[in-house]
KOLTORTOR-274604 format. One line per field, with one value per residue (C-alpha): y, x, z; residue number from 1. Coordinates in steps of 0.05 Angstrom, whole numbers, plus 32768, in hexadecimal, padded with zeros to 4 digits. Example, Ala and Ser with C-alpha at 12.3 -4.5 7.8 and 13.67 -1.06 7.14 Angstrom:
<tidos>
y	7FA6,7FEB .
x	80F6,8111 .
z	809C,808F .
n	1,2 .
</tidos>
This chain:
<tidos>
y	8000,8031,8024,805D,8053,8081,8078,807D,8040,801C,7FED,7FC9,7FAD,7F6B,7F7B,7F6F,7FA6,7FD6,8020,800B,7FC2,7FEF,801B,7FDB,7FCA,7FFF,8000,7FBF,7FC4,8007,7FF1,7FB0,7FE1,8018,7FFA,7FC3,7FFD,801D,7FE4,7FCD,8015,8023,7FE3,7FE8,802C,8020,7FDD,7FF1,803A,8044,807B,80A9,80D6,8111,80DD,80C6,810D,8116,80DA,80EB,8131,811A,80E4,811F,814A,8121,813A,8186,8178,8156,8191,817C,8145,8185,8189,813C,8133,815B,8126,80F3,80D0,80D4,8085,807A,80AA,8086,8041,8055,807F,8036,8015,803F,8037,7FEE,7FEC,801B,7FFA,7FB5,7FD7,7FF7,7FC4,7FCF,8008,8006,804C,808D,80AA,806A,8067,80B5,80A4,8070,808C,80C8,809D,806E,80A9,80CD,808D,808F,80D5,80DB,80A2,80B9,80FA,80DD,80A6,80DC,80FC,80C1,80AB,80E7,80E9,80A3,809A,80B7,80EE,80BB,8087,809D,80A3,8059,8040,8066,8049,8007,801B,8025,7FE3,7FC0,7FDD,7FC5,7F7C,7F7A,7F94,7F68,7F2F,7F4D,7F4D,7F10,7EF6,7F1F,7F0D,7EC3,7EC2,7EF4,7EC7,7E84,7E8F,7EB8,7EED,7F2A,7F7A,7F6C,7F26,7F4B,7F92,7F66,7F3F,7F78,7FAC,7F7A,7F66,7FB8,7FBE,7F84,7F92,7FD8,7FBF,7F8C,7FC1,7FEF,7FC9,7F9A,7FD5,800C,8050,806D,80BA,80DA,8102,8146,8161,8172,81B8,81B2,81E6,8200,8214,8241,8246,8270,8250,8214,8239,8207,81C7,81E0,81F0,81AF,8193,81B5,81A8,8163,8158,817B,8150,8114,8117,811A,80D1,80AF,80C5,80C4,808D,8055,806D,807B,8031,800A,8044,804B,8005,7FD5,7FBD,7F88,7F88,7F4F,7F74,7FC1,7F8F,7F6F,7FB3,7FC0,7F8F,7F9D,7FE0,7FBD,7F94,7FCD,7FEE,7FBF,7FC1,800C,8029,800C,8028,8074,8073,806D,809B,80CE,80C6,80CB,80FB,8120,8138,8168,8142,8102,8138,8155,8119,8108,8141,8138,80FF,8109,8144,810A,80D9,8105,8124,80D4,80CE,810B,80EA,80A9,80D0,8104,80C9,808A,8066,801F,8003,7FE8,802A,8040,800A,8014,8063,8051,801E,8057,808D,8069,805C,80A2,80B6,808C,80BC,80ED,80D4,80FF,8139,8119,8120,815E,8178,814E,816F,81B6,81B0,81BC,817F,8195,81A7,8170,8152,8195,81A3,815E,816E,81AD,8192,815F,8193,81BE,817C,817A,81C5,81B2,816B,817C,81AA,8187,8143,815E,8197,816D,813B,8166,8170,8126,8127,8157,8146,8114,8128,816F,814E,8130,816D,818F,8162,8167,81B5,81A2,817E,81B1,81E0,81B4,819F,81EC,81F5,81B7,81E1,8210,81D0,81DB,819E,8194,81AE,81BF,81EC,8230,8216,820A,821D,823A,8283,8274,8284,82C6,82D9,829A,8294,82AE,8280,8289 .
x	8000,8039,8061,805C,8050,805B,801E,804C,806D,802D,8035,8074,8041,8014,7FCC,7F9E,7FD6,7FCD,7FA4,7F74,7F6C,7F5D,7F2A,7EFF,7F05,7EE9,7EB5,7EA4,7E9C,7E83,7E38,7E32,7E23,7E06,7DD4,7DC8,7DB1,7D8E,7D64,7D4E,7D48,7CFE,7CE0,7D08,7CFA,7CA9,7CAA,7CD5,7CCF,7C8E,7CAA,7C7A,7C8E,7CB1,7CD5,7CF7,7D06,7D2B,7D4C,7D6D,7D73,7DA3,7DC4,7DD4,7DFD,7E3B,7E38,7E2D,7E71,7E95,7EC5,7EE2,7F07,7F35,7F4A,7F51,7F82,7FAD,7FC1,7FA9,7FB6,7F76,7F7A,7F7A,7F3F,7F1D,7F23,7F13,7EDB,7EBE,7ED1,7EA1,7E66,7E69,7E6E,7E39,7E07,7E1B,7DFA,7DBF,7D87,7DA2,7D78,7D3C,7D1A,7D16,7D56,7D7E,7D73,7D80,7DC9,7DDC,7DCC,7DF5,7E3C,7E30,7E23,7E66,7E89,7E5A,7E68,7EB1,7EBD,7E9C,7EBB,7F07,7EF4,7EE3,7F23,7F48,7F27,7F37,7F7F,7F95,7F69,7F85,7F59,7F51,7F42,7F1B,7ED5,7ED2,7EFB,7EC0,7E8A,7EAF,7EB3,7E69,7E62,7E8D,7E65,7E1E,7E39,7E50,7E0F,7DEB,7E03,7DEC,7DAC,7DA7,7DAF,7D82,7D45,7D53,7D59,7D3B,7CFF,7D12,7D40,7D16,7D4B,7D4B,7D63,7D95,7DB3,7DB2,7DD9,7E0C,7E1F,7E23,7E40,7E78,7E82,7E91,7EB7,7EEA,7EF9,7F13,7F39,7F59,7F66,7F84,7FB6,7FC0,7FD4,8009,7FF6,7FFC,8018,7FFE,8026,8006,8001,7FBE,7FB5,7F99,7F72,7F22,7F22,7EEF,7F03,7EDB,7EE3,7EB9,7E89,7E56,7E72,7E62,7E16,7E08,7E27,7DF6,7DBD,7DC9,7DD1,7D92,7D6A,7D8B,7D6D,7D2B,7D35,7D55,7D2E,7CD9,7CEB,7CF6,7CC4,7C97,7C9B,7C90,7C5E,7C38,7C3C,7C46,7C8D,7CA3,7CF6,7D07,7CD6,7CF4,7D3E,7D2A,7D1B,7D64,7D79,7D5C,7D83,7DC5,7DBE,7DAE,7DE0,7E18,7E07,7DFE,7E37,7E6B,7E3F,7E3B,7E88,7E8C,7E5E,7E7C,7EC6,7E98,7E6B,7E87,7E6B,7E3E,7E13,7E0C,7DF0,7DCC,7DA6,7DA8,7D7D,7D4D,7D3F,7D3A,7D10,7CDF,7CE8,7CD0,7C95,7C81,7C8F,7C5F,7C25,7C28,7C02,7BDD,7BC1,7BC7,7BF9,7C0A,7C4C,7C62,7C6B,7C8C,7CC1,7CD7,7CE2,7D05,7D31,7D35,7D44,7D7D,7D9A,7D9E,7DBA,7DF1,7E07,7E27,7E65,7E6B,7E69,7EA8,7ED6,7EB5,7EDE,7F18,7F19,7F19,7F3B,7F8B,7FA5,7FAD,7F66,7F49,7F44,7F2F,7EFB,7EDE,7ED5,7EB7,7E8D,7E6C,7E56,7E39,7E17,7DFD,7DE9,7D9F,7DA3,7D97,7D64,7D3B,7D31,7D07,7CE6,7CD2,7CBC,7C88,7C76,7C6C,7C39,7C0F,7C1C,7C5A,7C47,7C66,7C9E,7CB0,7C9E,7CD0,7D03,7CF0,7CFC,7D3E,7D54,7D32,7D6A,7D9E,7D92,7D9A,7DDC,7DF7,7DF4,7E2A,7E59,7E86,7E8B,7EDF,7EE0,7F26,7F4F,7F3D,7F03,7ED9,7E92,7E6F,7E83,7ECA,7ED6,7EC5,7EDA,7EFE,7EFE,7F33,7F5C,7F49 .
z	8000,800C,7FD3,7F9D,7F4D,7F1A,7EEE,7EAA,7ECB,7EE0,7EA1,7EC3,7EF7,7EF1,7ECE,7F09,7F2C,7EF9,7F04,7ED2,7EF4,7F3B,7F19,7EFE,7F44,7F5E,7F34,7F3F,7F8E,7F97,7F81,7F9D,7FDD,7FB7,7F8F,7FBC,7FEE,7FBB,7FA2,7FF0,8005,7FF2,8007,8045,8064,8058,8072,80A9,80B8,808E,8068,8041,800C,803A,8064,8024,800A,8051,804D,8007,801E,8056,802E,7FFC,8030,8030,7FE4,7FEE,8016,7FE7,7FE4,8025,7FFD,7FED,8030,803B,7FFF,8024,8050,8036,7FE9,7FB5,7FB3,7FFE,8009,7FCF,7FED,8040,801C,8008,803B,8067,802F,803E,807F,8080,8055,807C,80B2,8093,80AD,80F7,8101,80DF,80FC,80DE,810C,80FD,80B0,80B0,80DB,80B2,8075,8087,8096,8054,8027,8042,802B,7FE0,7FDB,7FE5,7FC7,7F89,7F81,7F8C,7F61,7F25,7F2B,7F28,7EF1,7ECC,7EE0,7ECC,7E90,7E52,7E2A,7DE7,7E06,7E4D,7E2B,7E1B,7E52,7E84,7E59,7E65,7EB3,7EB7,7E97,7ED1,7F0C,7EE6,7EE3,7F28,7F40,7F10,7F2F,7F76,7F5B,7F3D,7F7F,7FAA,7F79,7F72,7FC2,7FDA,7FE0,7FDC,8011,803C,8035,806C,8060,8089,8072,8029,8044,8078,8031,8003,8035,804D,7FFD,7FE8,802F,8028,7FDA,7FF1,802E,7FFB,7FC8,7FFB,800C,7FC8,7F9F,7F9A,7FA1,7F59,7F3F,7F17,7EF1,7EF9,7F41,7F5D,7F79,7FBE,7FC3,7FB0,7F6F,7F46,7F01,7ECF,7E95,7EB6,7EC3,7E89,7EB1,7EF9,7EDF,7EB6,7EFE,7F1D,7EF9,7EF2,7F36,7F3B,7F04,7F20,7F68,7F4D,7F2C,7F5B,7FA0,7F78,7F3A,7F65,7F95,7F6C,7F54,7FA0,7FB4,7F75,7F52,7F9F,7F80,7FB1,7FC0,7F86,7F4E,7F60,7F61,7F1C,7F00,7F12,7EF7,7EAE,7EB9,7EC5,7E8A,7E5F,7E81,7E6B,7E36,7E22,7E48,7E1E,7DDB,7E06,7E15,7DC9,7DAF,7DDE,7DBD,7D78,7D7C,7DB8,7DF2,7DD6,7DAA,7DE9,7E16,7DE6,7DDF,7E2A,7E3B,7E06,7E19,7E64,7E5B,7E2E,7E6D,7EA1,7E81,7E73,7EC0,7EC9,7E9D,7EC4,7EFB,7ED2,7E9C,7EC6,7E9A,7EB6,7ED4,7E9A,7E7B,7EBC,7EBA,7E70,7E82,7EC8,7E97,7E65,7E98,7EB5,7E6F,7E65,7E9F,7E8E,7E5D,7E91,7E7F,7E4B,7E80,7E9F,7E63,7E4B,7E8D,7E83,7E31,7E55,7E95,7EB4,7EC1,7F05,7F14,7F0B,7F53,7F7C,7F40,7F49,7F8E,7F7B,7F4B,7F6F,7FA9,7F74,7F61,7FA2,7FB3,7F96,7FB0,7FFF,7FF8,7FBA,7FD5,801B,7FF6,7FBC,7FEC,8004,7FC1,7FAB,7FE0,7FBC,7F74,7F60,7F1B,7F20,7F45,7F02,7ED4,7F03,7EF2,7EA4,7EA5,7EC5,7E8B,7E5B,7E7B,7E76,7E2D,7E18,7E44,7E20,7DD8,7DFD,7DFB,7DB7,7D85,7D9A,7DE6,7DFC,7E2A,7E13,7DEC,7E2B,7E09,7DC4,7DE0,7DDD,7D9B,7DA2,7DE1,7E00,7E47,7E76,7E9D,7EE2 .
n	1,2,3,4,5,6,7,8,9,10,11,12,13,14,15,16,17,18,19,20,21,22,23,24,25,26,27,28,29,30,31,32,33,34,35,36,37,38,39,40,41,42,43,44,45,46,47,48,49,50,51,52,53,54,55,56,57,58,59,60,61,62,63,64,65,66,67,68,69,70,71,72,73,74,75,76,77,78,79,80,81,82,83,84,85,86,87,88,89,90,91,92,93,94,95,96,97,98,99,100,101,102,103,104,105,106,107,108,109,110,111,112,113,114,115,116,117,118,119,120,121,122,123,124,125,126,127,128,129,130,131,132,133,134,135,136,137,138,139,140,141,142,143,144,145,146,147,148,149,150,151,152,153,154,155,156,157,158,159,160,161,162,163,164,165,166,167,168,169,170,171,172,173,174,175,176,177,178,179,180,181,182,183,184,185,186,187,188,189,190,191,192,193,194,195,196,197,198,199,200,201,202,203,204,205,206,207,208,209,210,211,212,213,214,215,216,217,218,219,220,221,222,223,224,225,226,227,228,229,230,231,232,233,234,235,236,237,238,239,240,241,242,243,244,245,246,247,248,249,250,251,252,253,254,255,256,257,258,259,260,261,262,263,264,265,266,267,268,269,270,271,272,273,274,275,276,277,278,279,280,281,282,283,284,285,286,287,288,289,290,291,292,293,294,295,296,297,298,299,300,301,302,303,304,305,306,307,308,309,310,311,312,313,314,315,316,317,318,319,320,321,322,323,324,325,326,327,328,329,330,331,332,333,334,335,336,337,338,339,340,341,342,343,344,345,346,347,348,349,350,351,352,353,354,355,356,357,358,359,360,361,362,363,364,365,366,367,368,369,370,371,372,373,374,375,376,377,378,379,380,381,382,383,384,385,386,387,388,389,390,391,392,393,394,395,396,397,398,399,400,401,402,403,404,405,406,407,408,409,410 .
</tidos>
């Protein structure tokens, strides 16, 4: 673990030793936890806790504020190595989630929810910046799509398991979170101490920075942080509340989405080095903004669940093209900024996160259909900020203004 690699010598070592090899890894064990969380969490907080619409706004409200201070990983990487504070990060996720069933009240779920999100969150945003500093620029857009790809098998395979148990077995919440949670939890430990610590060959500054000429990439952040709440606290919801989905239908549904998944991330990653990062949001957002006002119409016009599914499928699909936000940054940015803005980014991904989730909640009570219009004028905004994104984004070519006055540095 203490031993130091230059990543231009990273070649030298054994395959499954490799940067790349650690980054599949990763990806691989971070949503065992994650999605295994996810996928019990609705049936599991009305069963126990019987949530209603607010309590679940709260509870994604607080497991949101980890994320709104995400720019504390600044600080941390002061003392600390990006790939150390990337694997304790998960390490507390599982051990977290492992616990999750324990307390199955609204205080409890709220406390644990808090400690397994700090490990999700600052996990996530170290993760990013890795990502971007030991992928090269040709080849990063398909190499992420095949990332993606890694972390829907390995969850795939979670699920398999929870819906060909789950009731043959006589499975509990917490036999399912002890497995998953301990799975994430000892694949870090082993990685932690399996693998050098790698250099990258630009230094990070460690410090908050606000650069101007990101100014497009911290408001699609922003917005999509914003959009994406809506999905992932009311879609699933929406489908146990709405629809009765019992734990291994909502897990099945999953599971269509990480098939798809695996399959379309791959195809994204290489549209995105085709067409570029312009045209894959462009068509992101149209379609998101045709998804949610679907989502809207379920309630309005009483469409069945089988309409819901293939838009929750369709919805996830989509947001699997965010990826082409990630190397939209890494076309534009200093090599140097890339860690401290990925901290900064993913707290302006946040800002909206801790407040929508509780106030929308309140909302959903009312009418979830303008919950989901909401969320469709979201992407409406974000689909006309992604026309500012030039056809060849670089350094100095940072947006469509550029040309005629191009950004300053700072």
């Amino acid at each position: 673990m203490t031993k130091t690699v230059p990543l231009g010598e990273a070649k030298s070592l054994p395959f499954w030793r490799r940067p790349i090899t650690l980054l599949f890894l990763m990806a691989a064990a971070m949503p065992v936890a994650f999605s295994t969380w996810s996928a019990l969490l609705n049936n599991f907080v009305i069963e126990a806790a019987n949530f209603d619409g607010s309590d679940i706004g709260w509870l994604h409200t607080v497991r949101e504020i980890p994320g709104f201070f995400a720019i504390g990983v600044i600080a941390i990487i002061i003392f600390m190595r990006e790939q150390v504070l990337g694997l304790v990060s998960l390490i507390l996720l599982g051990v977290a989630t492992a616990m999750t069933a324990w307390f199955p009240s609204l205080g409890g779920i709220l406390t644990i929810t808090m400690l397994s999100s700090i490990g999700f969150h600052y996990y996530e945003t170290v993760n990013q910046s890795l990502q971007l500093q030991w992928l090269d620029k040709r080849t990063a857009p398909k190499m992420l799509g095949w990332l993606v790809a890694a972390g829907s098998g390995a969850t795939l395979v979670a699920y398999v398991l929870i819906v060909m148990t789950w009731e043959a077995l006589g499975l509990t919440y917490n036999t399912v979170y002890l497995i998953a949670g301990g799975f994430t939890a000892l694949v870090a430990l082993f990685a932690l101490f399996a693998y050098p610590q790698f250099e990258a060959p630009n230094p990070q500054i460690k410090k908050m920075i606000l650069r101007r000429r990101y100014w497009l990439y911290y408001a699609l952040q922003f917005m999509a942080g914003a959009r994406r709440q809506i999905f992932i606290v009311f879609a699933g919801f929406m489908m146990v509340e709405k629809f009765g989905f019992d734990v291994h239908e909502i897990t099945a549904l999953f599971m269509i989405n990480l098939v798809a998944n695996m399959l379309f991330a791959p195809l994204v990653g290489r549209a995105v080095f085709g067409f570029g990062e312009r045209n894959v949001l462009i068509f992101e957002y149209v379609g998101l903004v045709i998804v949610f006002l679907a989502y809207g119409g379920i309630y309005f016009f009483g469409w069945g669940v089988l309409l819901a599914a293939v838009l929750y499928v369709i919805d996830h699909l989509l947001f699997s093209m965010a990826m082409a936000l990630k190397t939209y940054f890494q076309k534009i940015a200093d090599p140097g900024d890339i860690a401290p803005t990925a901290a900064v980014a993913f707290t302006i991904n946040h800002i909206a996160a801790v407040f929508l989730p509780a106030g929308l909640g309140y909302l959903w009570l009312v009418s979830p259909a303008a919950v989901f219009l909401m969320a469709a004028g979201m992407s409406l905004v974000s689909l006309l900020m992604a026309f500012l994104i030039p056809r060849h984004p670089e350094k100095g070519n940072e947006t469509v203004f550029s040309r005629f006055a191009p950004a300053p540095a700072e």
